[in-house]
Each structure stands twice: as structure tokens, then as C-alpha cells.
C-alpha positions as CSV (number, residue, x, y, z in Angstrom):
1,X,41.2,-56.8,-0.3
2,X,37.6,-58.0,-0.4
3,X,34.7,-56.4,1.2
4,X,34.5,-58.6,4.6
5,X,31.6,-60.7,4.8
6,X,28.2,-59.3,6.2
7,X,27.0,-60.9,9.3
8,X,24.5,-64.0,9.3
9,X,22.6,-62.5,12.6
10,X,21.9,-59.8,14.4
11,X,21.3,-59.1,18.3
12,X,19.9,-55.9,19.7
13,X,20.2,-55.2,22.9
14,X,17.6,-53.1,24.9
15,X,18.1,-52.3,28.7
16,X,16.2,-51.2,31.0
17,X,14.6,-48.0,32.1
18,X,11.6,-46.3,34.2
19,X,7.9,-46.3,34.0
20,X,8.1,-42.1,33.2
21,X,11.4,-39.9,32.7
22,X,11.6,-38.1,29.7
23,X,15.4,-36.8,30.4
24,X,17.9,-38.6,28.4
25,X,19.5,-41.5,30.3
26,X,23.0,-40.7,31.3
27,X,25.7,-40.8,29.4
28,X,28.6,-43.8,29.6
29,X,29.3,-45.9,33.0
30,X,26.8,-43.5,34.9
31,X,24.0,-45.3,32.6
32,X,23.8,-48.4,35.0
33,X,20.9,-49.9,32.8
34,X,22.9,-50.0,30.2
35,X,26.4,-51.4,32.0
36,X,24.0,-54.3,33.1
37,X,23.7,-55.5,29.9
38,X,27.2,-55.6,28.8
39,X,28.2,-58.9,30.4
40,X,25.1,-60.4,28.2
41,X,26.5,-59.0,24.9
42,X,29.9,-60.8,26.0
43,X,28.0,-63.8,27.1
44,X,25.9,-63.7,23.4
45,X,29.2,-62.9,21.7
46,X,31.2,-66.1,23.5
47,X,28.2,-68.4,22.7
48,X,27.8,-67.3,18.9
49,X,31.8,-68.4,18.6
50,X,33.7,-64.9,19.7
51,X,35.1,-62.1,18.1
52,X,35.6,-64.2,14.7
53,X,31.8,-64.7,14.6
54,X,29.4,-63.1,11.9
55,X,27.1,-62.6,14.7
56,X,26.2,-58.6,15.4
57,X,25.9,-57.3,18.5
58,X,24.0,-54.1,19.2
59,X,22.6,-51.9,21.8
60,X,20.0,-49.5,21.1
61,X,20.1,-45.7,21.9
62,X,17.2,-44.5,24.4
63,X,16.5,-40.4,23.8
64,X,14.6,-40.6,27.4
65,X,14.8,-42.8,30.4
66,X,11.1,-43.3,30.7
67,X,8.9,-45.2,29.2
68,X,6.5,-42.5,29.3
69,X,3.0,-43.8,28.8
70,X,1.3,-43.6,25.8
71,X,4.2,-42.1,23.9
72,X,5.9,-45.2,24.5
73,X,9.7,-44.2,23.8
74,X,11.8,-46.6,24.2
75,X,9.4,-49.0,21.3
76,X,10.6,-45.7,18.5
77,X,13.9,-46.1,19.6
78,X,13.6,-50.1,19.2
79,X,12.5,-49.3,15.9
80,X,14.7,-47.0,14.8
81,X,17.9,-49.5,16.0
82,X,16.2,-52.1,14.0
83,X,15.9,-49.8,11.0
84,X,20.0,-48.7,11.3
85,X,20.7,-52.2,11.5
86,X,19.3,-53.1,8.2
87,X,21.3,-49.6,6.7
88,X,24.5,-50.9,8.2
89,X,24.2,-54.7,7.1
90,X,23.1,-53.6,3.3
91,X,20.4,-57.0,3.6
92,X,17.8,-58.8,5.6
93,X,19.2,-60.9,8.6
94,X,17.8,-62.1,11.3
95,X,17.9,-60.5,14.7
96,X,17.1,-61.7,18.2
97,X,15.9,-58.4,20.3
98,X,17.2,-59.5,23.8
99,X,15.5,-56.6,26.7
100,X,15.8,-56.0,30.0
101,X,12.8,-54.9,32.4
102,X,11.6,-51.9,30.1
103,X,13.6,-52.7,27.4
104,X,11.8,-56.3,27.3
105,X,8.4,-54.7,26.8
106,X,9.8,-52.9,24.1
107,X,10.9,-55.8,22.3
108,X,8.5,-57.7,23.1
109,X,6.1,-54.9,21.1
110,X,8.8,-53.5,17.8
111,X,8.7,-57.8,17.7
112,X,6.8,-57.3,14.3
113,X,9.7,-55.9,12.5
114,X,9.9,-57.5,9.9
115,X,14.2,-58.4,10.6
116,X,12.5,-60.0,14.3
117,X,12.8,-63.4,14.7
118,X,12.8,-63.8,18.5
119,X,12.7,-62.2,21.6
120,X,14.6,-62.9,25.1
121,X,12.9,-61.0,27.5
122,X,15.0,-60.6,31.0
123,X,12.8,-59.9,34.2
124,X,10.3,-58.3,31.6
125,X,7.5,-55.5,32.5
126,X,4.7,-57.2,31.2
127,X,1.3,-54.8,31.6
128,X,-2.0,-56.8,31.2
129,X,-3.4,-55.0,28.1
130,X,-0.4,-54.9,25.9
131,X,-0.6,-56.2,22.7
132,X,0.5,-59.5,21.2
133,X,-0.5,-59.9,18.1
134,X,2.6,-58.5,16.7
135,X,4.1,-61.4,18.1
136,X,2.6,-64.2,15.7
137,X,5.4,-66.5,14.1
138,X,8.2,-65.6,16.6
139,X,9.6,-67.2,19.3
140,X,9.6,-65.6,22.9
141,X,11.4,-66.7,25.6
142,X,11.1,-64.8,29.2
143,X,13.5,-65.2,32.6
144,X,12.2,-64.5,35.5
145,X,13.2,-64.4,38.8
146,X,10.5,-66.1,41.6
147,X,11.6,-63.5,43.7
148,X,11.3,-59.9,41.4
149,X,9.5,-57.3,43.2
150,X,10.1,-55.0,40.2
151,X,8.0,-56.9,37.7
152,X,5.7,-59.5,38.0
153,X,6.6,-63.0,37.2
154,X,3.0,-63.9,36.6
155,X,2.4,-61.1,34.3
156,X,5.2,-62.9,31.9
157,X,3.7,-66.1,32.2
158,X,0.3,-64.7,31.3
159,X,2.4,-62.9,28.4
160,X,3.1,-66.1,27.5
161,X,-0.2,-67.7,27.1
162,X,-1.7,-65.0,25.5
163,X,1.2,-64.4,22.7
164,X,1.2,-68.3,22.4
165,X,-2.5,-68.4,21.6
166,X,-1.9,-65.5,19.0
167,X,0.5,-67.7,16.7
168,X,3.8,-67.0,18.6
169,X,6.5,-70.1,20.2
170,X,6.7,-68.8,23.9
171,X,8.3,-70.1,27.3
172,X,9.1,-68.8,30.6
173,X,12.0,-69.5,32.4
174,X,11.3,-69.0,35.8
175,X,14.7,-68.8,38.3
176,X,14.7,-69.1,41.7
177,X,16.5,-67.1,44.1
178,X,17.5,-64.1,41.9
179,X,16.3,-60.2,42.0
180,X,15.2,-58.1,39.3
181,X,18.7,-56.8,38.8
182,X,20.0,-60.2,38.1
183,X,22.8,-59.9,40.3
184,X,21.9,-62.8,42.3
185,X,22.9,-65.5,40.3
186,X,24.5,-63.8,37.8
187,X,26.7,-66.2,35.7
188,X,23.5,-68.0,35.1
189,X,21.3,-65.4,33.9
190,X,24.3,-64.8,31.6
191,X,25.1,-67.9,30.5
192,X,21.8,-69.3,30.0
193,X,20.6,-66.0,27.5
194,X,24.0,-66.6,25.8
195,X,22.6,-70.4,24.9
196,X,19.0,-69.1,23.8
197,X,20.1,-66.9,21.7
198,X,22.4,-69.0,19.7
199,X,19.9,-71.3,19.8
200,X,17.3,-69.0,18.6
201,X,19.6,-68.0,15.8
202,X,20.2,-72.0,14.8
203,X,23.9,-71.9,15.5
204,X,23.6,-74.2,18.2
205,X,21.0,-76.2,20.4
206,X,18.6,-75.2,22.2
207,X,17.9,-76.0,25.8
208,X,15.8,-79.1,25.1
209,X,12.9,-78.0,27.4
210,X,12.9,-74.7,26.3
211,X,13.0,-76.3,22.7
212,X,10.0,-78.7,23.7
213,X,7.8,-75.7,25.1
214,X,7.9,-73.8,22.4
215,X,6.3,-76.9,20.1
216,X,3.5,-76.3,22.5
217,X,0.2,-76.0,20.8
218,X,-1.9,-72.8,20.6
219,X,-3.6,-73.5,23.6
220,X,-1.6,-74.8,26.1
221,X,-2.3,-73.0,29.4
222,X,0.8,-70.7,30.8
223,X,1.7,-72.9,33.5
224,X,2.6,-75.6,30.7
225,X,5.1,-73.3,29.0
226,X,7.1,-72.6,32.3
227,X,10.0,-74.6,33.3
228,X,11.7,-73.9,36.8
229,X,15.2,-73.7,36.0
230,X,15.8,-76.1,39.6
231,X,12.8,-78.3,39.3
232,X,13.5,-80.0,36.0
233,X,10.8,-82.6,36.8
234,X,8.0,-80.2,37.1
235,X,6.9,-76.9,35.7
236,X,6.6,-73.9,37.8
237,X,4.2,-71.3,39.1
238,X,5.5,-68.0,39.7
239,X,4.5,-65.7,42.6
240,X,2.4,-63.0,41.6
């Protein structure tokens, strides 16, 4: 029988976490992080065609809960998945890193490795003084609900404007009536990553204003790259 054919793409998953906790998260269904994102790995998987796809889907391993400062775990373990996902494919492919909260910011910052081509960042923690340089050449697309009280929407639209004027493609996607969690409206948080990513991979089209705002030029303020997922006729500006 022939060796099966290695995937075209790659998605990592990263959930979220806690601003300190060096404990291991817990194992299984008790990990409820982690059983947050599963509906988006189906969600990615149905988009990208099903089971038959050669689209990977990954989550990564956290070895503590927190993000702990300046040792910054959860970016090593983002690392390290990315670096067992180029053992286990034998070859270069291009991956979309798709985070959660915590798991967003470390995306958004293992985005220079050198498998990265995007990043979908879900309710993202976005501190001020985080880096974006490694960010140049990739495309980064944020959700955020109007109404998180976790993280701040207006830290990821500054993200935005500050990764965009450092060579990256970014947008925010800013939805209204949701919750950190992403319970409230569920189906379309789910959904709608399921379409990015595809379309971030080039199996299928983009969202045409998320397509358009990430043409945006260098710099274009970050009220220009977000859209209001309800207000298609205007942009948005997030609560801080």
C-alpha cells in the first residue's frame, strides 16, 4: 500500500489559560479551556472538507496553567507543538495557530515560526508592550466580543495597528453580544473561525471584508481594520 499522502496544512490549536499557575492544567474533560476549543477543531475540520481532508488539526500541550510572567509558558509550549508538527509531517506546511484568550497571545508571539502563516486570535489577551515584530508577513485576524470583561477589545484593535504598521495583514472582528467564553453566540464564533481559517489556508474564500482589511496599507489607523460583525456598513469601535 502506498505511504498516504502528507497533509497540505496544518492548524494548531492553543486554548486558554491564567495570567499565573504554574500547576499543570488538568487532565481530560476537567481541562475546560481545552474542551472549549474542541467545537472549533470540528468547525476548522468541516470547513477544510471533513475527515477526507489533508488539513491537520492539532492542539498543543500546556506543562502549567499560567502564563506566568516573564517565563512565558505557554509561548515554549507553542513552540515546541510547532516543532513536533514539522517531525510528524517529514516537510514544511503551512499552519494557521488559532488561540484562545492566553493561548492567542501565545500565538500571536511563536507567530515567527518559520511553519506560521497566520493567526486567529479568539477574545485574545493583548498586553500593551508585547512585541510585534515577529508578526511581519503574516496575516492576523482577532474576534472579539464588545462585551469581554476578561480581555480588552481595544487592546486587540491596538494589536492590530501596531502589528499592521510592522509588515503584518491584520483585522479585527469585533461581535456584539457575546462573553469572553464565547458561549453567547456560539455557532457563530464557530463557524465564522471555521471560514478564516480555510480562507487563510487558500482552500476557500475569505470573508470579503475581512479579505479587504487585510489589503490595508501600513498605516491605516485600527479603527479602519475593524469590522462589526452586525454593522456591515460601518466599522466598529470596541469598548475599552
Amino acid at each position: 500500500m502506498a505511504d498516504p499522502r502528507p497533509p497540505s496544512a496544518a492548524v494548531l490549536l492553543l486554548h486558554g489559560g491564567a495570567e499565573t499557575g504554574l500547576a499543570p492544567p488538568p487532565p481530560g474533560p476537567l481541562n475546560l479551556p481545552a474542551v472549549r476549543m474542541l467545537p472549533f477543531a470540528r468547525a476548522i475540520a468541516s470547513a477544510a472538507g471533513g475527515p477526507a481532508a489533508d488539513v491537520l488539526v492539532r492542539t498543543a500541550r500546556y506543562a502549567h496553567r499560567g502564563w506566568n510572567g516573564s517565563r512565558e509558558d505557554p509561548l515554549h509550549d507553542a513552540v515546541r507543538a510547532l516543532d513536533a508538527l514539522r517531525r510528524e509531517v517529514g516537510e514544511e506546511v503551512p499552519v494557521v495557530l488559532v488561540g484562545h484568550s492566553m493561548g492567542a497571545r501565545a500565538a500571536l508571539r511563536a507567530a515567527g515560526h518559520p511553519l506560521v502563516r497566520a493567526v486567529v486570535g479568539l477574545a485574545p489577551w493583548c498586553p500593551a508592550d508585547d512585541p510585534v515584530g515577529q508578526l511581519a508577513g503574516r496575516d492576523v485576524v482577532l474576534l472579539h466580543s464588545t462585551r469581554d470583561r476578561v480581555t480588552s477589545p481595544r487592546a486587540s484593535q491596538d494589536l492590530t495597528a501596531r502589528a499592521r504598521r510592522a509588515g503584518a495583514r491584520t483585522c479585527l472582528v469585533a461581535i456584539r453580544g457575546s462573553d469572553h467564553a464565547m458561549l453567547r453566540r456560539a455557532g457563530t464564533w464557530h463557524a465564522l473561525t471555521g471560514r478564516i481559517v480555510t480562507g487563510l489556508l487558500d482552500l476557500g474564500p475569505l470573508p470579503g471584508r475581512i479579505e479587504t482589511a487585510l489589503r490595508l496599507p501600513p498605516d491605516a489607523p485600527g479603527t479602519r481594520g475593524t469590522l462589526d460583525l452586525d454593522r456591515p456598513d460601518r466599522p466598529d469601535h470596541p469598548e475599552r
